[in-house]
N, C-alpha and C positions, 0 to 999 in steps of 0.2 A: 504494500500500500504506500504512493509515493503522497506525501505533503503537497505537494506545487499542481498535484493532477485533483487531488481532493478540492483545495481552493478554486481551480480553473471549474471543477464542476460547479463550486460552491456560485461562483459569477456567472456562468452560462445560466443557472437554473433563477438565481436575482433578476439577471437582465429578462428572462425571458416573463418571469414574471411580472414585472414593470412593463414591459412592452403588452403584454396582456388587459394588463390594467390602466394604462392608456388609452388602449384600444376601448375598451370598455366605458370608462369617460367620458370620449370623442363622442362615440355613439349613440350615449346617453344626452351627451347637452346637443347633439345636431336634430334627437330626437326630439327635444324640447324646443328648439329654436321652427319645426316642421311642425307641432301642435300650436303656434301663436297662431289665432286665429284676428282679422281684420285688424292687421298693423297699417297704421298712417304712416307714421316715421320711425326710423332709427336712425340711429348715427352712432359711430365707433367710437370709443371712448379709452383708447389705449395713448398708452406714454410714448410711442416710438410711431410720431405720423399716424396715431388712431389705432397703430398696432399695437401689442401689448408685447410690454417692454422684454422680460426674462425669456419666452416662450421664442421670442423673434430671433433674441443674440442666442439661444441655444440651436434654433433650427441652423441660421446664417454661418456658426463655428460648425455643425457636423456636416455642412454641405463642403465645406472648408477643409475639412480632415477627410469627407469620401472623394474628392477630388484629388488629394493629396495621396490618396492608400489606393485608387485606381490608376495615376501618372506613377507612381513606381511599382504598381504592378504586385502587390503586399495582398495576394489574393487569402491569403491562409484568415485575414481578416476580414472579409467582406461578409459572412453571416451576420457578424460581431457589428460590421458598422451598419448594416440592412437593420436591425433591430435597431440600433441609435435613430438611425434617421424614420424611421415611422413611429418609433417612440416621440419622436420631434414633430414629427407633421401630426403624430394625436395630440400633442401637449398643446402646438400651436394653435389646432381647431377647434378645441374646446377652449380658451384662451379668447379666441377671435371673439366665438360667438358670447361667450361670458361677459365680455368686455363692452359687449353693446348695450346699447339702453332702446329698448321698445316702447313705443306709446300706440297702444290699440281700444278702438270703441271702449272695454272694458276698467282701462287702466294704465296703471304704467308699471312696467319690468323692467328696471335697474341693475338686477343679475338672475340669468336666467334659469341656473341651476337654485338659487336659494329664493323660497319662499317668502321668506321673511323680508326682502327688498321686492316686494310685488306689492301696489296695494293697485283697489277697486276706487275709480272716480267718487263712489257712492260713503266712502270711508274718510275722505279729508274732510277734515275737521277747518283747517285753516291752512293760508302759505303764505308764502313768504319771497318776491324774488329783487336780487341784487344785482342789477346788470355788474360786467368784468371786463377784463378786456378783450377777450375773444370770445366774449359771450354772455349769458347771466348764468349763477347762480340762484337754485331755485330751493327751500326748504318745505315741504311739508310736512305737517302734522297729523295724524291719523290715529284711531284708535282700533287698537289691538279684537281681533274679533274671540267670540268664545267669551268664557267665561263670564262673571255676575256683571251686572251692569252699572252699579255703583262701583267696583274696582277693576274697570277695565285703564288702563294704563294708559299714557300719549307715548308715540311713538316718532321720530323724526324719520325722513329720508331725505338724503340729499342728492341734488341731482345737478347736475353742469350740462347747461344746453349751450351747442357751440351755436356762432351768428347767422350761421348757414340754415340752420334748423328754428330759430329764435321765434320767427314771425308765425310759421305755420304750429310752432306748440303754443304760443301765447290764442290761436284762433283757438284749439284745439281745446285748450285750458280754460278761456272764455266760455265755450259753448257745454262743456262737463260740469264745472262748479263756478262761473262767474258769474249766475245768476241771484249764486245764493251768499256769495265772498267776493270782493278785490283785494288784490295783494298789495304789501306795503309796499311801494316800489320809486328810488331816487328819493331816500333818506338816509341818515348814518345810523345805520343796524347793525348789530355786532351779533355774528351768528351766533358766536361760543356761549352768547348768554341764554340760547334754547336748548341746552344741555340740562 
């Protein structure tokens, strides 16, 4: 029994499993992002050009190393980097789609695998928005569904709509709960104090 073949398994059966679970991920939030049903807008909300930042430099370095392990011809590795790089393009796509912010007839979705950044138009309670410089800054308040109705909790969500999107969610936003609220908007509001 040699040490160095034990650990080589010990990484083939790691990687493989990560690459699994990836997979699994991807498929799960691409599933989620294919159930939004009557989406108005979205717009991309990542750190790297609307991409998302870690997901993007991890795909960009392993495209970098399979190009570098195919020009010298390091075949004994290509399983090894085939699992990196679809490990990378599942990290990136579920990443992508998460990273987006959806506003549909029913609501709005801020990330689309957690529940708890979802609410229903019919739930704000109040908001709040800050224009920025590439955009406003928008806070809602909402309460928590379930439970008693004397200790249901307020709940924030924040949301950054870029200038490109601004117009069509302030119509959007009107026509949902601007019947019933306007927002404070172009005054000095300190968000941290809705904490």
């Amino acid at each position: 029994m040699n040490i160095t073949t034990d650990i080589y398994s010990l990484f083939v059966l790691l990687l493989a499993l990560f690459t699994l679970g990836a997979t699994f991920l991807a498929v799960y939030t691409v599933a989620n992002a294919i159930r939004l049903r009557n989406i108005r807008i979205s717009w991309k909300s990542g750190k790297m050009g609307g991409y998302p930042l870690f997901s993007t430099l991890f795909l960009g370095f392993l495209l970098i190393v399979a190009a570098g392990v195919t020009l010298y011809g390091i075949d004994q590795y290509n399983t090894i980097i085939s699992c990196y790089l679809w490990m990378g393009i599942c990290w990136f796509t579920s990443s992508y789609f998460t990273s987006k912010s959806y506003i549909t007839d029913h609501g709005i979705v801020k990330n689309i695998n957690d529940p708890s950044q979802t609410i229903a138009w019919h739930q704000i309670n109040d908001y709040v928005e800050k224009p920025s410089s590439r955009g406003s800054d928008y806070v809602f308040i909402y309460r928590e569904i379930g439970g008693e109705e004397p200790r249901k909790r307020l709940i924030r969500l924040e949301l950054f709509v870029p200038d490109r999107s601004t117009l069509k969610f302030d119509k959007i936003v009107s026509l949902k709960i601007g019947r019933l609220m306007t927002p404070v908007a172009d005054t000095s509001f300190d968000f941290k104090s809705l904490e």
